[in-house]
N, C-alpha and C positions, 0 to 999 in steps of 0.2 A: 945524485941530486936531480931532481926535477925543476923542470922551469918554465915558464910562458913566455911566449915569445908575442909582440904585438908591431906587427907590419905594415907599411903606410908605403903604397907606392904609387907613385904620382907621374903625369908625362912630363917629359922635360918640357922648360920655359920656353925653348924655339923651338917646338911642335904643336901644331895648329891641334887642339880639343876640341873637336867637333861637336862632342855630344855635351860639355862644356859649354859651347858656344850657342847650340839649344838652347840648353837651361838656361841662359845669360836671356836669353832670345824673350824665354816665355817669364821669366822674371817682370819684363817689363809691360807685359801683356798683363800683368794682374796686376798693375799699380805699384810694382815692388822696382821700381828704376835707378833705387839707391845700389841695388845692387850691381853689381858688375864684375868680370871676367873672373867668371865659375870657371874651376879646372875641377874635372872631375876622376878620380883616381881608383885602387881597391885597398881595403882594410883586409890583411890575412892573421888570425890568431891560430896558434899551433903551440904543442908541449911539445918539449926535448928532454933528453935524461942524456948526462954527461957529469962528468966525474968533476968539472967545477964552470963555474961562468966565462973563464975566458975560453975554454972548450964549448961552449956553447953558442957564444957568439961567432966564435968560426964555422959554425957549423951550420948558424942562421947565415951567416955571412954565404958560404957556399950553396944554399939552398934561394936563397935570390940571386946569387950573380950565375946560376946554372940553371932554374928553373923559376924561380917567382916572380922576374923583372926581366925584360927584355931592354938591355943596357943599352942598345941603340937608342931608345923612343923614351925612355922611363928612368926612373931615381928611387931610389929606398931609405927609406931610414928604419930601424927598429927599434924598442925598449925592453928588456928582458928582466926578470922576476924571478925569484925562488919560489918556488911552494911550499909548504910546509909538509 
């Protein structure tokens, strides 16, 4: 079975976002001051092939907490799909 994986990983809430903190910065420089405390993160999409979803999600599961997210600084969440 094939599947898409879609990855959202974001800095943790007690970790200062700098470049977050920018954008919050220049938000208000353009008149846009409704806005406020940008955190800014990375979206990662990737296919996996695994014999079923819960073997999939282990698999995403291990490919962030080993490699996509630096669990110190950062959080993950993902949402996983079938293909046809």
């Amino acid at each position: 079975m094939k599947f898409i994986a879609e990855i959202d990983v974001m800095p943790l809430k007690e970790i200062l976002d700098p470049q977050g903190k920018a954008v919050t910065g220049s938000m208000k420089n353009l008149g846009l001051e409704n806005i406020q405390n940008v955190r800014i993160g990375k979206h990662i999409t990737l296919e996996i092939v695994a014999t079923n979803e819960h073997d999939a999600k282990e698999k995403i599961d291990q490919a962030c907490k080993k490699l996509l997210a630096n669990l110190i600084m950062e959080s993950y969440v993902f949402n996983l799909k079938m293909v046809s």
